[in-house]
N, C-alpha and C positions, 0 to 999 in steps of 0.2 A: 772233370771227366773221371770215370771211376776207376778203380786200379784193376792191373790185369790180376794182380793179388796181393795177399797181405798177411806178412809173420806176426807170427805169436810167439814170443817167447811164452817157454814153458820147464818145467823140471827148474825149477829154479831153488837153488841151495845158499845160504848162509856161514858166515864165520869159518873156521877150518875146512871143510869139508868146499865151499865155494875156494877157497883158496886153493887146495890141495885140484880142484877139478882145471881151475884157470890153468893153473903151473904144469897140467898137466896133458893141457891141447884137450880137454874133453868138455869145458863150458867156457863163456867168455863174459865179463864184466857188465853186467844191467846199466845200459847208460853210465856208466862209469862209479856207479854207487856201489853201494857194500852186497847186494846180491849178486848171485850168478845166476845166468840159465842153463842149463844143457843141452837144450834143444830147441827147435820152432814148428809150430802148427802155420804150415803152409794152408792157408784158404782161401780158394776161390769159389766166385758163385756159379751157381749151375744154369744152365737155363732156364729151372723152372725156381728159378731165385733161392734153393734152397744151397746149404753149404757142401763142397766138396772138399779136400782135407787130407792133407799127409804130413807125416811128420818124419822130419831129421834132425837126428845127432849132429851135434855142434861138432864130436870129435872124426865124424864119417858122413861126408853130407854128397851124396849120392844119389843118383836116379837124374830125370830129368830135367828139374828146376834147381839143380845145381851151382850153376853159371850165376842165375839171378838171385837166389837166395845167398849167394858169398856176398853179392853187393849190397842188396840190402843190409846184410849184418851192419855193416858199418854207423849205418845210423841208431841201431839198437842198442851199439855199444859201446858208442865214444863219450866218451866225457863231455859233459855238459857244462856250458861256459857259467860263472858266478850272474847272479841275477838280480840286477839295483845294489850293485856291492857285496852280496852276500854267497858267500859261496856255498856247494851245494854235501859240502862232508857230513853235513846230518838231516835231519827233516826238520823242515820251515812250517812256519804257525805264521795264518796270515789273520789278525784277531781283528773281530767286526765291530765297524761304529757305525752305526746311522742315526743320521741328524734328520730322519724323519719323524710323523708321527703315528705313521700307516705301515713299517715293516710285519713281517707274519709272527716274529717272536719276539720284538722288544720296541714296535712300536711307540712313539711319544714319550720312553724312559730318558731318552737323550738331546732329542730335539731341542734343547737348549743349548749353545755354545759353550756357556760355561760347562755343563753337566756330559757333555760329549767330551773335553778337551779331557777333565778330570776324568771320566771312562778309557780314554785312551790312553792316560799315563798308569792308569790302572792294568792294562793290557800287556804294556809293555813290561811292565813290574810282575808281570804273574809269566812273560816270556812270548811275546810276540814277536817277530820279527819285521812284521812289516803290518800297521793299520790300516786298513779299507774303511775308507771312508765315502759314505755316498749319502746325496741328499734326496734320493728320489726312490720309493721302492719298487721293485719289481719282482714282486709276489706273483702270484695268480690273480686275475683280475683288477693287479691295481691300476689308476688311471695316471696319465701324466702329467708332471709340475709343469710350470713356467720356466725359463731357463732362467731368468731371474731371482725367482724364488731358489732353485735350485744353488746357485751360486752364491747365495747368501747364506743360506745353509751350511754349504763347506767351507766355503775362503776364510772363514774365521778357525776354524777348526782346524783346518790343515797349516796354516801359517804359522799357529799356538806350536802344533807337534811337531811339524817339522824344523822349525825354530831350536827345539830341546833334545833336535837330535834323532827324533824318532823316522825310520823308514816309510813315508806315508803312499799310499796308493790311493789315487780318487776313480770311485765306482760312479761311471757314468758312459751314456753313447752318445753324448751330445758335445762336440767338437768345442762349441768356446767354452764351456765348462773342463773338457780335459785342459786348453790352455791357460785359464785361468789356474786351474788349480798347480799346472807346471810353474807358472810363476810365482804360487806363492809357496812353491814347495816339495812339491807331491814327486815322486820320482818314477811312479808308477802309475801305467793306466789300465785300468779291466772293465772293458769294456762288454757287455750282457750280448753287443749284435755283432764281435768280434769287425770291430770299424768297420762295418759296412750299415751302419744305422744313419747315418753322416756322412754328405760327400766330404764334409773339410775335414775329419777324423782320421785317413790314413796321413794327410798332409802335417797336418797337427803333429799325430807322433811321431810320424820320421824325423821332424825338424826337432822334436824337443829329446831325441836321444835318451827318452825313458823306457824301460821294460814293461812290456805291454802284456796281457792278458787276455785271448783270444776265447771265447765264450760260445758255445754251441748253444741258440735257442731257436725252438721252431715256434716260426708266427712272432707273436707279440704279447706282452705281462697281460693283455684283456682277454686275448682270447684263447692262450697258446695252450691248455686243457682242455680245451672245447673237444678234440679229437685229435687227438697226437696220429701220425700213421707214420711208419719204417718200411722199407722193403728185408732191413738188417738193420737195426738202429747201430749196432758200434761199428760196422762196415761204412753206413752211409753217413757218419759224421768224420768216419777217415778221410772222407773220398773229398766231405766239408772243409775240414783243416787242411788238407792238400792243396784245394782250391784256393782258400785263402789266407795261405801263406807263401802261397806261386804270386796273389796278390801284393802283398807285403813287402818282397820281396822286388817286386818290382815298383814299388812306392819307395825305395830304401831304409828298410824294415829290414835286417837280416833274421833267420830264427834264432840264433843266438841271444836275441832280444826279446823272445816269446814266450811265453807260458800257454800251453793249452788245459781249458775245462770244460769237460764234456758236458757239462749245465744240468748236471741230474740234478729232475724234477721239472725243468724248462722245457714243456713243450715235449713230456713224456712220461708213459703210463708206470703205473710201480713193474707191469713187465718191461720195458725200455731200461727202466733204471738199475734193476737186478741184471740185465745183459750188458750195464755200460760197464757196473763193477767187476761183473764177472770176467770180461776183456778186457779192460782197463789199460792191458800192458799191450794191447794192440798201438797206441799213442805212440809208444817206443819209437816204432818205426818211421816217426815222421823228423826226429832227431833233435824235439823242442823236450824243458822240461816240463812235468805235469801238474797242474793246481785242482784239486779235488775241491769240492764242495758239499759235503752231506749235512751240516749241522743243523741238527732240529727240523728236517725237513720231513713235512707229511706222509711221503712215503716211508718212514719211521715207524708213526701210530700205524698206517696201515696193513702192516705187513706184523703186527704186534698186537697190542690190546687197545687199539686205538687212542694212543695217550694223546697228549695235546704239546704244544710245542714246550711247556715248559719243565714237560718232564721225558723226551727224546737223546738225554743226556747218557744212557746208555749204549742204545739205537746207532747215537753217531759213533763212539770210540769204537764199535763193531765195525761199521763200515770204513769208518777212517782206519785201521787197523787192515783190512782186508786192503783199502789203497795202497798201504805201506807196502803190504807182501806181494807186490806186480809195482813194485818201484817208484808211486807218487813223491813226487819230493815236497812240493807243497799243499799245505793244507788249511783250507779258510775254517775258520770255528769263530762261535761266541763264547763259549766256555774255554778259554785258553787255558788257564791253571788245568784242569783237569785234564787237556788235550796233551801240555806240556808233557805233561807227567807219565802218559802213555804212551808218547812218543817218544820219552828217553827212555822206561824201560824196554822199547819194541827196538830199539837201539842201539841197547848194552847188550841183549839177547842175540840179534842177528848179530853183531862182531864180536860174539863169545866173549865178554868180558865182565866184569863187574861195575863197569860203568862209571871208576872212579876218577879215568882219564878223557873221560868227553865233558 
């Protein structure tokens, strides 16, 4: 059901000056991370589906939607519980493996166990914190494995990593492949149809007490370009994640367990995808932390000089960059080293220091 409305944090401030505003009853703590906001963009939709809109001060919050906007805050601004053991005091790099040989930017370079295992220790050596590893891709139009295939794929690969310590996530919507790969390791699931791709998939997670990753895609990897439509694309994936985390929730899933990703590029247009970043921190409000996904993805070239996937490596630290400053805490990439690297200095930067104590 869709919300009767929905904050936006906004005027959001950094390092001293977010401190001096907290301290000072005039902004309140971004999900409990190192920005502040000062204020929220109240919006509702109109009748004729277009946005209606007011904005209050965090420090004078006034007028009619008073009562409801103090409640909501709550979820904007509480601290976010640690996620697969990792706590949330800096920005998270979630670094890609796939053991297929059909993904859109590094198709068939891994798809060997051995040549995935040694990628992923590669990964975490350049600062990943958690490997995604999936055997099945879900590009634009690609079609689907076997579950067999599939699980042959990762159980080797996951078992190798997580064995050595690594934080492993297995990318998949197919229920005995999330169980398998929890047994041999995996601590996390992220799932493309947010468990609802699988009846047995909310069952599965609840019982294996992993951190799960809740995925916005409209349709499905064959067709879901075909014709994307929104009435409000980052309104109507709120109203998404509301639904099914009310889900989850009632499967015993609490969100404290959650990660949401708005699945830019799943099943929307490069306008869909420029309105999911541009709100991004609308997510806030639903009280999960956030997993961004931009890396190398085609609405990159498009919106650019139409590069190709494997020169988007710009492309993405802009937009993973723009996640940072509306609060994303984690971030999937395949260029990890270089993600690393801009993520700690977008990190010394926002707590005003030199960066020698993170």
């Amino acid at each position: 059901m869709p919300s009767d409305f929905y904050l936006k944090p906004v005027g959001i401030l950094s390092g001293a000056s977010a401190h001096s505003a907290v301290a000072g009853g005039f902004a309140g703590w971004l999900a409990g991370g190192p920005l502040a906001f000062t204020a929220v963009e109240v919006i509702r939709r109109g009748d004729d589906g277009r946005r209606e809109t007011a904005l209050f001060d965090i420090g004078n919050r006034a007028g009619s939607n008073a009562v409801a906007v103090e409640q909501a805050l709550h979820h904007i601004a509480a601290q976010r519980a640690d996620f697969a053991g990792l706590t949330l005091e800096r920005p998270r790099i979630m670094g890609v493996v796939n053991v297929t040989p059909d993904s859109f930017s590094d198709g068939g370079r891994y798809q060997d166990s051995a040549a995935a295992i040694a990628h992923g220790r590669t990964l975490v050596e350049a600062g990943a914190d958690i490997l995604d590893v999936g055997g099945e891709s879900t590009r634009p139009g690609a079609a689907p494995v076997s579950i067999e295939e599939e699980l042959a794929r990762v159980i080797p690969v996951i078992a190798a990593l997580a064995k050595e310590g690594a934080v492993v996530s297995i990318d998949t919507r197919h229920a005995s492949v999330m169980r398998g790969a929890i047994d041999a390791g995996a601590r996390v699931i992220n799932d493309v149809t947010a468990l609802a791709g699988d009846p047995q998939s909310l069952d599965v997670a609840a019982k294996s007490g992993a951190g799960v990753v809740l995925m916005h895609m409209q349709g499905e990897p064959r067709t879901m370009q075909k014709d994307p439509s929104y009435r409000d694309a980052p309104l109507d994936i709120y109203d998404y994640f509301a639904e099914r985390l009310a889900v989850c929730a009632a499967a015993g899933i609490p969100r404290d367990r959650v990660l949401l990703d708005p699945g830019i590029g799943f099943g929307k247009n490069d306008r869909h995808n420029v309105a999911l970043l541009h709100d991004l921190a609308l997510l806030h409000g639903l009280g999960c932390g956030i997993l961004l996904g931009v890396s190398r993805k085609s609405f990159i070239g498009r919106l650019s000089h139409g590069e190709d996937a494997a020169h988007r490596l710009p492309g993405t630290l802009a937009a993973t960059i723009a996640g940072l400053d509306r609060g994303a805490q984690f971030h999937r990439v395949h260029d990890v080293a270089e993600a690393a690297q801009a993520l700690a200095l977008w990190h010394a930067v926002v707590r005003g220091t030199d960066g020698r104590e993170l």
